[in-house]
Each structure stands twice: as structure tokens, then as C-alpha cells.
DRENDOGU-457507 format. One line per 2 residues: for each residue x, y, z of C-alpha. Coordinates in Angstrom, 3 decimals, decimal comma, always signed. Last residue first. Layout:
X:Y:Z  ... .
//
This chain:
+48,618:-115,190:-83,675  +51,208:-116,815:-84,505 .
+52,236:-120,233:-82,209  +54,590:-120,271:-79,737 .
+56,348:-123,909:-78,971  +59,712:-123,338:-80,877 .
+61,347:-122,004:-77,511  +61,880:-118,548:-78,853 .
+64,869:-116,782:-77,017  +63,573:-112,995:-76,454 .
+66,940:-110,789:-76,857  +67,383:-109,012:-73,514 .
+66,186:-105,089:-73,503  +68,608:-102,898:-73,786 .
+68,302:-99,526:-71,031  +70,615:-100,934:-69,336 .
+73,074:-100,509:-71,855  +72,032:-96,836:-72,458 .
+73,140:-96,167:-68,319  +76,478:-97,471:-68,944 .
+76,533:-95,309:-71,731  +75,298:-92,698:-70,729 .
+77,851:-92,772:-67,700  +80,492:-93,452:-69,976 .
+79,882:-89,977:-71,812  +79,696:-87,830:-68,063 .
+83,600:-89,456:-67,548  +84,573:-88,411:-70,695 .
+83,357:-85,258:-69,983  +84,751:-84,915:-66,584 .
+88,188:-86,336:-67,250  +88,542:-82,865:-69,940 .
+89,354:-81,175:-66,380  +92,130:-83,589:-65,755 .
+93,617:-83,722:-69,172  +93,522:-79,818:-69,242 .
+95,292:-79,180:-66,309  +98,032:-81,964:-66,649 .
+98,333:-80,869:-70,101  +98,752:-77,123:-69,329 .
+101,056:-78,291:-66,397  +103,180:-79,351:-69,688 .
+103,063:-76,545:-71,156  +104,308:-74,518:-68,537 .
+107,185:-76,443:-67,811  +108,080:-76,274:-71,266 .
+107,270:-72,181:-71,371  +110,474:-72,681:-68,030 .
+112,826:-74,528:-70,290  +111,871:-75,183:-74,299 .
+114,582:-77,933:-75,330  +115,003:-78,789:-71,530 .
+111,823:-79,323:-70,285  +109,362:-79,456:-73,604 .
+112,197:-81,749:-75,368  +112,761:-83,564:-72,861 .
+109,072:-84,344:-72,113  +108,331:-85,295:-75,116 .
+110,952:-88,126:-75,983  +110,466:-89,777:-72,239 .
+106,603:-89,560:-72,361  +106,363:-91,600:-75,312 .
+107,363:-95,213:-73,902  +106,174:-94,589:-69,984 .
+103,365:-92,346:-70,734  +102,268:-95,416:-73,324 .
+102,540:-97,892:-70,414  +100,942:-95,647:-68,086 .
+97,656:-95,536:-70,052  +97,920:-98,772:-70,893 .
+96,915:-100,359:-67,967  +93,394:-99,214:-69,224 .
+93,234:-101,616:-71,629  +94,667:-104,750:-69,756 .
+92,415:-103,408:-67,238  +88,979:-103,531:-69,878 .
+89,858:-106,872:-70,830  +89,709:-108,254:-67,707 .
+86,847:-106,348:-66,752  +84,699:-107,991:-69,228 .
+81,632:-109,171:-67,182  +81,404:-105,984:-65,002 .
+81,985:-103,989:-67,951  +84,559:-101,017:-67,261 .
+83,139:-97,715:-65,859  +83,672:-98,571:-61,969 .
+87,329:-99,918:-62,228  +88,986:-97,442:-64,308 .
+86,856:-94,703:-63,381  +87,752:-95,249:-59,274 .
+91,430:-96,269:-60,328  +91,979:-92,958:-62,226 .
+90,697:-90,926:-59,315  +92,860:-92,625:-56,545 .
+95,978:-92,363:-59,269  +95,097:-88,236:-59,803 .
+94,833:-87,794:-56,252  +98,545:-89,634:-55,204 .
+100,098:-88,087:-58,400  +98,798:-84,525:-56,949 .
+100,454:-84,822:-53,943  +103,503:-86,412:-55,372 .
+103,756:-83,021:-57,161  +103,049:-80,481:-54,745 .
+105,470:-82,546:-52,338  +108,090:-82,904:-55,281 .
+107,687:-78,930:-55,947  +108,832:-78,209:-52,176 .
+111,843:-80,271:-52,594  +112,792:-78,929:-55,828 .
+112,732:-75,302:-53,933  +114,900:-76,388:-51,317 .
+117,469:-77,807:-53,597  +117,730:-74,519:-55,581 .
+117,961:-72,642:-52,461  +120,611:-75,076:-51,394 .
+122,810:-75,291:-54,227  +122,344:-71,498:-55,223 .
+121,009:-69,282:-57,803  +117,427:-69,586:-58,710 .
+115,932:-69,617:-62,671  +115,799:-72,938:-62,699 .
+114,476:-74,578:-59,765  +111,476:-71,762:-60,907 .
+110,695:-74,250:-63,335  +110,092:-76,525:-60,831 .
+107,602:-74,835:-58,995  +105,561:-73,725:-61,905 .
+105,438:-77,462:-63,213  +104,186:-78,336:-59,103 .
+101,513:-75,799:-59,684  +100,430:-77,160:-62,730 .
+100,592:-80,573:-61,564  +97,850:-79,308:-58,895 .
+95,520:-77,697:-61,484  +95,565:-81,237:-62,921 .
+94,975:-82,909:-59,911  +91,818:-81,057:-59,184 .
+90,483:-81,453:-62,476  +91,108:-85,604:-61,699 .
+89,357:-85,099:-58,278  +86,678:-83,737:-59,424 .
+85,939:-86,616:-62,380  +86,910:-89,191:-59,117 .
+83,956:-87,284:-57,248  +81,441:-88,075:-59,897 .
+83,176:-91,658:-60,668  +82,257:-92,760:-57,249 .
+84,215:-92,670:-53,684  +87,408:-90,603:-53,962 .
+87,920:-88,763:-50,744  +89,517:-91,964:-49,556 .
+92,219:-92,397:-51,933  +94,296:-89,651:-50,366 .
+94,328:-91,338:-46,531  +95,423:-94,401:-48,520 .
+97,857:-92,783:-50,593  +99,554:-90,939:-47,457 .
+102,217:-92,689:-46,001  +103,712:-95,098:-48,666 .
+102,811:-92,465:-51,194  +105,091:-90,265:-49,265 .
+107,970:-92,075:-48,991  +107,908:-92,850:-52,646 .
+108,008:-89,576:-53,934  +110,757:-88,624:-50,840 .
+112,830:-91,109:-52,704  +112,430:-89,832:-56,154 .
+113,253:-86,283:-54,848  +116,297:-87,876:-53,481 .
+117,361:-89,652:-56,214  +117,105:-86,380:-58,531 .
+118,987:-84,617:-55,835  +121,763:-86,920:-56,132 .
+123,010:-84,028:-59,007  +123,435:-81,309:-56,966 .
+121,068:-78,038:-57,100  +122,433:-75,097:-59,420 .
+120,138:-76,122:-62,245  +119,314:-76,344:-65,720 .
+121,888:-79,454:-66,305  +121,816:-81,527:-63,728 .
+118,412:-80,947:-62,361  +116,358:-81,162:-65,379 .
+118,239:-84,429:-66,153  +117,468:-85,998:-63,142 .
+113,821:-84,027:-63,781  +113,063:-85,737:-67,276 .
+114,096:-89,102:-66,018  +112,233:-90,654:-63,374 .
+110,049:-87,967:-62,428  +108,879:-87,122:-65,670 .
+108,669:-90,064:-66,384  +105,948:-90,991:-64,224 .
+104,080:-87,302:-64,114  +103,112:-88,315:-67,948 .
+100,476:-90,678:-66,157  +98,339:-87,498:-66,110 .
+98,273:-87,726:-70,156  +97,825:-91,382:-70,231 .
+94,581:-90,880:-67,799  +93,705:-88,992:-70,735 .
+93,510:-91,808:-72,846  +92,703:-93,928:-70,883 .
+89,526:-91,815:-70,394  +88,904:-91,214:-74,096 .
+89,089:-95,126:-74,506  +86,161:-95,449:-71,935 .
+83,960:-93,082:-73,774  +84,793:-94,754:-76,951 .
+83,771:-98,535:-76,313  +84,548:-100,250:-79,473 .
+88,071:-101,662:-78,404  +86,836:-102,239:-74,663 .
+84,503:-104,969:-76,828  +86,930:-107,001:-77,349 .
+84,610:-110,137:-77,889  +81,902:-108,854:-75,092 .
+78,906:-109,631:-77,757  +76,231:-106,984:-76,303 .
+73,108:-107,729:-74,270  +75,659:-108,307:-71,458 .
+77,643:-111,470:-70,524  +76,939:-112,901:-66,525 .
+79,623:-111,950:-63,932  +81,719:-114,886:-62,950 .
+82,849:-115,294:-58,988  +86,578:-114,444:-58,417 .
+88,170:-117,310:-57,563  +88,973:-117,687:-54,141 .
+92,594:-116,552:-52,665  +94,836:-118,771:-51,324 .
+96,462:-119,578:-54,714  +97,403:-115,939:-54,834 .
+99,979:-116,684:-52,624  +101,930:-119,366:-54,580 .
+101,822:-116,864:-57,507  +102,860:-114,304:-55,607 .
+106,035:-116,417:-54,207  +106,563:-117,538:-57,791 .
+107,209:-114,050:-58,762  +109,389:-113,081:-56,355 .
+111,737:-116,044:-57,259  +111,812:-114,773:-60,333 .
+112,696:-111,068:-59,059  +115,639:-113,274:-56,711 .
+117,311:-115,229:-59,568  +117,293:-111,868:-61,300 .
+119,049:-110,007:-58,477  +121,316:-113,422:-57,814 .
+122,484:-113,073:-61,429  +123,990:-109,428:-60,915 .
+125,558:-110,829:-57,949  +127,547:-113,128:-59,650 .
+128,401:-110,836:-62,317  +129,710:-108,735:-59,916 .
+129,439:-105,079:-59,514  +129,478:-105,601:-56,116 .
+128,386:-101,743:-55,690  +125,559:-102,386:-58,508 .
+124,534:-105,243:-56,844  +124,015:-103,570:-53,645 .
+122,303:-100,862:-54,901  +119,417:-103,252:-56,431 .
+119,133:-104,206:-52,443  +117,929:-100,819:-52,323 .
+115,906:-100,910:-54,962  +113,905:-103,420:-53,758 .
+113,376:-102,368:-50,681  +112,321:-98,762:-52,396 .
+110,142:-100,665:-54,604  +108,869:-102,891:-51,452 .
+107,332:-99,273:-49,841  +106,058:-98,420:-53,358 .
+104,109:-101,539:-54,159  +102,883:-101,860:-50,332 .
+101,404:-98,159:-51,061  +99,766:-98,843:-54,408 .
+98,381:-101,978:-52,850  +96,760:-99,654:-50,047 .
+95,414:-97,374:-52,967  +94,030:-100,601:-54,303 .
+91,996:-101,622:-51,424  +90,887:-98,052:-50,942 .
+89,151:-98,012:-55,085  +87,892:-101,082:-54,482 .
+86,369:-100,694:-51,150  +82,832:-99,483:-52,531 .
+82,868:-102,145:-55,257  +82,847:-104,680:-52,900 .
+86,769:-106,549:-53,386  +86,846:-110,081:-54,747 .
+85,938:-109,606:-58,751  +87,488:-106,259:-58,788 .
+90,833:-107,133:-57,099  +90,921:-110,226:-59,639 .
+90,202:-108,197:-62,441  +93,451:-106,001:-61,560 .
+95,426:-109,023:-61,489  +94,246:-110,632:-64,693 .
+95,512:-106,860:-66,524  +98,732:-106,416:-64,513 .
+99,676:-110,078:-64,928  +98,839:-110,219:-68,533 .
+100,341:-106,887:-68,872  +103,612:-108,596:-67,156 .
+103,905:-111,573:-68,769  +103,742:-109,482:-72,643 .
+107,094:-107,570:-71,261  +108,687:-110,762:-70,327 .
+107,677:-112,675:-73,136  +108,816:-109,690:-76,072 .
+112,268:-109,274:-73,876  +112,444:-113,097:-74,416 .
+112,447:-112,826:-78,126  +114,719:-109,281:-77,746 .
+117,415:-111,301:-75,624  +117,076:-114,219:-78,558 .
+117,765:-112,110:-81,399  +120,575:-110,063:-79,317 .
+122,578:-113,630:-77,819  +123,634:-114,473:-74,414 .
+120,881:-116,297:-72,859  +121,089:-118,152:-69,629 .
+119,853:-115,923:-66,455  +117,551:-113,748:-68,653 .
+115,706:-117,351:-69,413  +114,977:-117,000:-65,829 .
+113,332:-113,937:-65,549  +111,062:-114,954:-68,523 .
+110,269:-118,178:-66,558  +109,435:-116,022:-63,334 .
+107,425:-113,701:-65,702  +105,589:-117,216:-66,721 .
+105,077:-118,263:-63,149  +103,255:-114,686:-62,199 .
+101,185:-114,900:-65,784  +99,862:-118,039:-64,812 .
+98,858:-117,460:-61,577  +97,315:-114,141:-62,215 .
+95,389:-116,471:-64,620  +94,013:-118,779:-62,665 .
+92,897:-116,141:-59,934  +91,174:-114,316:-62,735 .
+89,166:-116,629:-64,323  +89,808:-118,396:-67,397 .
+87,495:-116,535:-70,002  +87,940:-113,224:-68,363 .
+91,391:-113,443:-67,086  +91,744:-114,538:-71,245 .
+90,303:-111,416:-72,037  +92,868:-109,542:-69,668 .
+95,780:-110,846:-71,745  +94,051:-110,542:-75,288 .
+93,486:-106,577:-74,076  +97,153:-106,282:-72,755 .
+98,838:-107,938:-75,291  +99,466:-104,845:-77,768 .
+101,077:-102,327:-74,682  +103,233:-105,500:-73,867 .
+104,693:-105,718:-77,819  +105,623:-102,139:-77,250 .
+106,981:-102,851:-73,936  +109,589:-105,481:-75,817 .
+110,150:-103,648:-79,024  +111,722:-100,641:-76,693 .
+113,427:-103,372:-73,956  +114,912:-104,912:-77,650 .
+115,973:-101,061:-79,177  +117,599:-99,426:-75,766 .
+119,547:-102,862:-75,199  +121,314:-103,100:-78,601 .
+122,301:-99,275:-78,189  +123,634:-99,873:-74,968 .
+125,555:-102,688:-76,175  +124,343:-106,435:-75,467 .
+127,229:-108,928:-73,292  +124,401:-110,459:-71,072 .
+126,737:-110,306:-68,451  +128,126:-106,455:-68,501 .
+125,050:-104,474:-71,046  +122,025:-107,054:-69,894 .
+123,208:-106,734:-66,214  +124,083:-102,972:-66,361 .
+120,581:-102,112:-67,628  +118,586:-104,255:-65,295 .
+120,266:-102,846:-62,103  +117,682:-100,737:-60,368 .
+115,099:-101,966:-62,026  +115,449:-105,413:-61,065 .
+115,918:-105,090:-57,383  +112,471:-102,859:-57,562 .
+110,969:-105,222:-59,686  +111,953:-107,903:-57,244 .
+110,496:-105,735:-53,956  +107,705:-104,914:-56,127 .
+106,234:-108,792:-56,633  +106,392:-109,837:-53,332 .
+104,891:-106,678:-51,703  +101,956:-107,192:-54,388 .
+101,566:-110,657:-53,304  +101,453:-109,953:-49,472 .
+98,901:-107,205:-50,479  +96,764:-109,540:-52,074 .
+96,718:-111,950:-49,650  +96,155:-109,147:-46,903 .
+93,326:-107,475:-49,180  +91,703:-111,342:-49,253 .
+92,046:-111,617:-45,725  +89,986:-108,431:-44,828 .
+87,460:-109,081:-47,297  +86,667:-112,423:-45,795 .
+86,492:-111,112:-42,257  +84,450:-108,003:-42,931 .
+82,009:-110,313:-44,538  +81,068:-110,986:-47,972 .
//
């Protein structure tokens, strides 16, 4: 593969990730008022269907990716990008709870098919030593058409319209089949033969790798925390003003749009992604200290400047513990079953997402500042435990080598 090729193929995919974040971000940003003012659902009513919904998206991300696998993964991210766009659309036209939390179920399963088939296409066109780069640059386009996103999100909330609520979603579907008309320019990714094992969910019986989602769901707990356990943080245990929970979000953003490539590139094997993921976690720790102290300091401005500094400690350690989760992610899975083995690892954030919410309000502002300190003791420990599990899927990597292939008899030996 030459320079050329790769080069086009990161633009294509880049193009298609911008595409795709600048309609979540619209979509995010004014979801919940369009399902409670148009849609006609109660808050209650909308808290329970986008609950069953993810939960029913953490379940289809294996099957997902193992169709990537048997399909291909160009096909697939296709797919997956026209049926979100169909999900988005049905959004447009329903008006009843049984059928909002059917459609809720689609939408969520679309997108950890699309996650999981998207994913193995990166790995199946991408050299494994640009992998890990490649995808830190998609993480970057992803945040910078986010904040695009969201900002024209905060135009439809200041309309408050329902016409303009419907133009968001008409405009995340439309998103959607913009990526999937992109993708189309990209190759297929080329098949990787089976191993000496049956690959029929096998993620589900490899251990080492499910330890490492599994703490990679533990670091992933930085994702709610700063989109809803430090809002409320802020308002209520400190002196700072309440926007500064959309600012510190912002300047999250910012900065992984300017410095998650440059990050990404000290991480070049599992060995140094294992040292980077400690490193993280001491990091987070820091950052927890930081914004506990946000707490205990009188003033709007003091208080302000001191949530500041802990969102640079903080996004700085989000940016190293994401460029060390994507190098194990991508390098430990089964070359032939990597489809499978995304939808699997994708998740890690999924279940931060739905459990970290619960926990971390009531470490934060149940428990205050030992809260805080707990919860860098996660980050700290998840990130150092990374090595182990990291060391275990190395043997085993290594002990499938090691298999010989089954001999095929051809029915023309005779015994000796």
C-alpha cells in the first residue's frame, strides 16, 4: 500500500467521520426537547425508551461486528449508515411511546453496528503501524464537527420550533447518507484467513481481551463525568457559575481537536499503550484532586480558575488513555474477527456511558472531595491493572501461534 493509497483512504474516512459527528452533535444537543415538545413523550417516558434503547445497542455489538466480518466491512458500514438515517427518519413521523422505544431499540442497535463495521474497516485498510494515528486524527475530526454540530443544535433550541426541531433530525439522517455515499469510495477491506480456532463469537471466550474492555470501561468513566457529573458538581458544590460546565466541555473538545494526534503518537505497540494507560490513570488522579479542590475554594473566579486547570489535566489524560485503548483494541483482537472484537470493545464506553452516570453522582456529590478521590483511585488502578491484561493477551496471541493447523487427509494415505 502506498503513501498515496493510505493517504486517500484516511481522507475518505475522515470526510465520513466529519459527516457523521456534525449530525450527532446537532442531535445531541436537542434530542431531549424534540422527543419531550414534538414527539409528545414525558421526561420520564423518554429517560426509560433511550435507557432500553443503548442497552439493546451494548447486546448487538458483537452480532453487528460479526456480520462486518462475514459481509465485509465497507458493505456493512454502508448498511448500518443508511439504516441510522432510516431510524432518524422514523423519529420524524412517530408519535406514540411503544413505537418511540421500538425505533429507539433500531437506532441504538444502527449505531454499534456502525461503530463496530467501521472500526474493522479502519483496521482492514490502514498498516497496522498507522492505525492507532489514523484513528486519533478521526477522534479529532469527530470532536471538531461535535462542536459544529452542537452549535447549530443551539440554534434549534433558541427557535424552539417544532419546525426546526425536525430540520435537526432531517439533517443527522442526511449526515448519515452522506457517509455512507463516501464510504463507497473506499476498497473493501481485504479478508484475513480463519484461525486454528472456530471464530463463531469467539471475543466472548477470549478472557484477556474482555479484562481489557473491561478496564478500558473504567477509564471511559472520564465521559460522564464530564458531561454530567461535573455540571452538577459545579452548580451545587461550588462558587464557580453555572455555564462553566459548558465551558469546560468546550475547552475538552478544543483541545482534542489540537492535540490528539500529537498525543497518539507516543503510542506505537501494546507495550507502550500498557504505559501509557498507568500513566493516564495517575493523571485522572491528579485532575480528581484538582476538582475537588473546586470545592473547598471561595470565589467565582478562583473557583473557575481552578476547574479550568483540572479540565487541561483531565483532557490530557483522556487524550493518552484513548491513544492507548485504541492501540490494544486494535492490535490484540483477531485479525480475522475484528469485527466482532470492535463491536466488543465499543462497549467499554457504552457501559461508562449507562452506569457511569448513577456512580459517579453518588461518589461526587453523595461523598464530595473522598468521592473525588475514589474515583482517581479507579482511574489509577484501571490503568496500571492495563498492563496485566495486556501481558495475558500477549500469551495468548503468542499460544495461538503456537497451534499447529489440523492435517486435512486426502483419502489417498495408506497406514503404515
Amino acid at each position: 500500500m502506498t503513501d498515496v493509497d493510505t493517504g486517500r483512504r484516511v481522507r475518505v474516512l475522515s470526510l465520513a467521520q466529519l459527516a457523521n459527528s456534525v449530525g450527532d452533535g446537532a442531535f445531541y444537543a436537542c434530542s431531549a426537547l424534540f422527543f419531550i415538545r414534538v414527539v409528545g413523550l414525558s421526561p420520564a417516558q423518554v429517560g426509560i425508551a433511550l435507557t432500553v434503547g443503548w442497552s439493546t445497542g451494548i447486546l448487538a455489538g458483537v452480532p453487528a461486528g460479526q456480520l462486518a466480518d462475514r459481509y465485509g466491512a465497507r458493505r456493512m458500514t454502508g448498511v448500518f449508515a443508511v439504516a441510522t438515517a432510516a431510524a432518524l427518519g422514523g423519529f420524524l413521523v412517530i408519535r406514540s411511546f411503544p413505537l418511540f422505544v421500538l425505533l429507539a431499540c433500531g437506532y441504538a442497535v444502527c449505531q454499534a453496528g456502525l461503530t463496530a463495521s467501521r472500526q474493522a474497516l479502519l483496521v482492514g485498510l490502514i498498516e497496522p503501524a498507522r492505525r492507532t494515528a489514523v484513528r486519533a486524527r478521526l477522534q479529532s475530526v469527530s470532536n471538531a464537527g461535535l462542536a459544529a454540530g452542537a452549535g447549530l443544535g443551539a440554534l434549534v433550541l433558541w427557535a424552539d420550533s417544532s419546525p426546526a426541531y425536525l430540520s435537526a433530525f432531517a439533517l443527522d439522517a442526511a449526515s448519515f447518507l452522506a457517509a455512507a455515499l463516501l464510504v463507497r469510495r473506499l476498497p473493501e477491506a481485504a479478508p484475513v484467513p480463519a484461525g486454528p480456532e472456530p471464530g463463531r463469537l469467539a471475543v466472548l471466550r477470549d478472557r484477556p481481551y474482555a479484562l481489557i474492555t473491561l478496564l478500558n470501561a473504567v477509564m471511559c468513566l472520564n465521559m460522564p463525568l464530564l458531561s454530567l457529573a461535573l455540571p452538577l458538581w459545579i452548580a451545587e458544590r461550588t462558587d464557580a457559575p453555572a455555564p462553566m460546565g459548558a465551558i469546560v466541555l468546550t475547552v475538552n473538545m478544543l483541545c482534542v481537536v489540537l492535540w490528539q494526534v500529537r498525543v497518539a503518537r507516543r503510542v506505537t505497540d501494546p507495550g507502550t499503550a500498557a504505559r501509557a494507560s498507568g500513566h493516564a490513570g495517575w493523571v485522572l488522579l491528579v485532575a480528581c484532586g484538582a476538582y475537588a479542590v473546586s470545592g473547598m475554594v471561595g470565589g467565582a473566579w478562583v473557583a473557575s480558575a481552578v476547574l479550568l486547570g483540572a479540565a487541561l489535566v483531565q483532557v490530557f489524560g483522556e487524550m493518552v488513555q484513548a491513544a492507548s485503548g485504541w492501540e490494544v483494541g486494535f492490535t490484540l483482537a483477531r485479525p480475522d474477527r475484528q469485527g466482532q472484537y470492535q463491536g466488543f470493545f465499543a462497549m467499554a464506553p457504552q457501559l461508562a456511558r449507562m452506569l457511569g452516570p448513577a456512580l459517579l453522582t453518588s461518589l461526587l456529590l453523595g461523598w464530595g472531595t473522598p468521592g473525588w478521590l475514589v474515583l482517581g483511585g479507579l482511574f489509577v488502578v484501571a490503568g496500571l491493572a492495563m498492563r496485566l491484561a495486556v501481558r495475558l493477551a500477549e500469551r495468548r496471541a503468542a499460544a495461538e501461534l503456537r497451534i499447529p493447523a489440523p492435517v486435512r487427509r486426502t483419502g489417498t494415505e495408506t497406514a503404515a
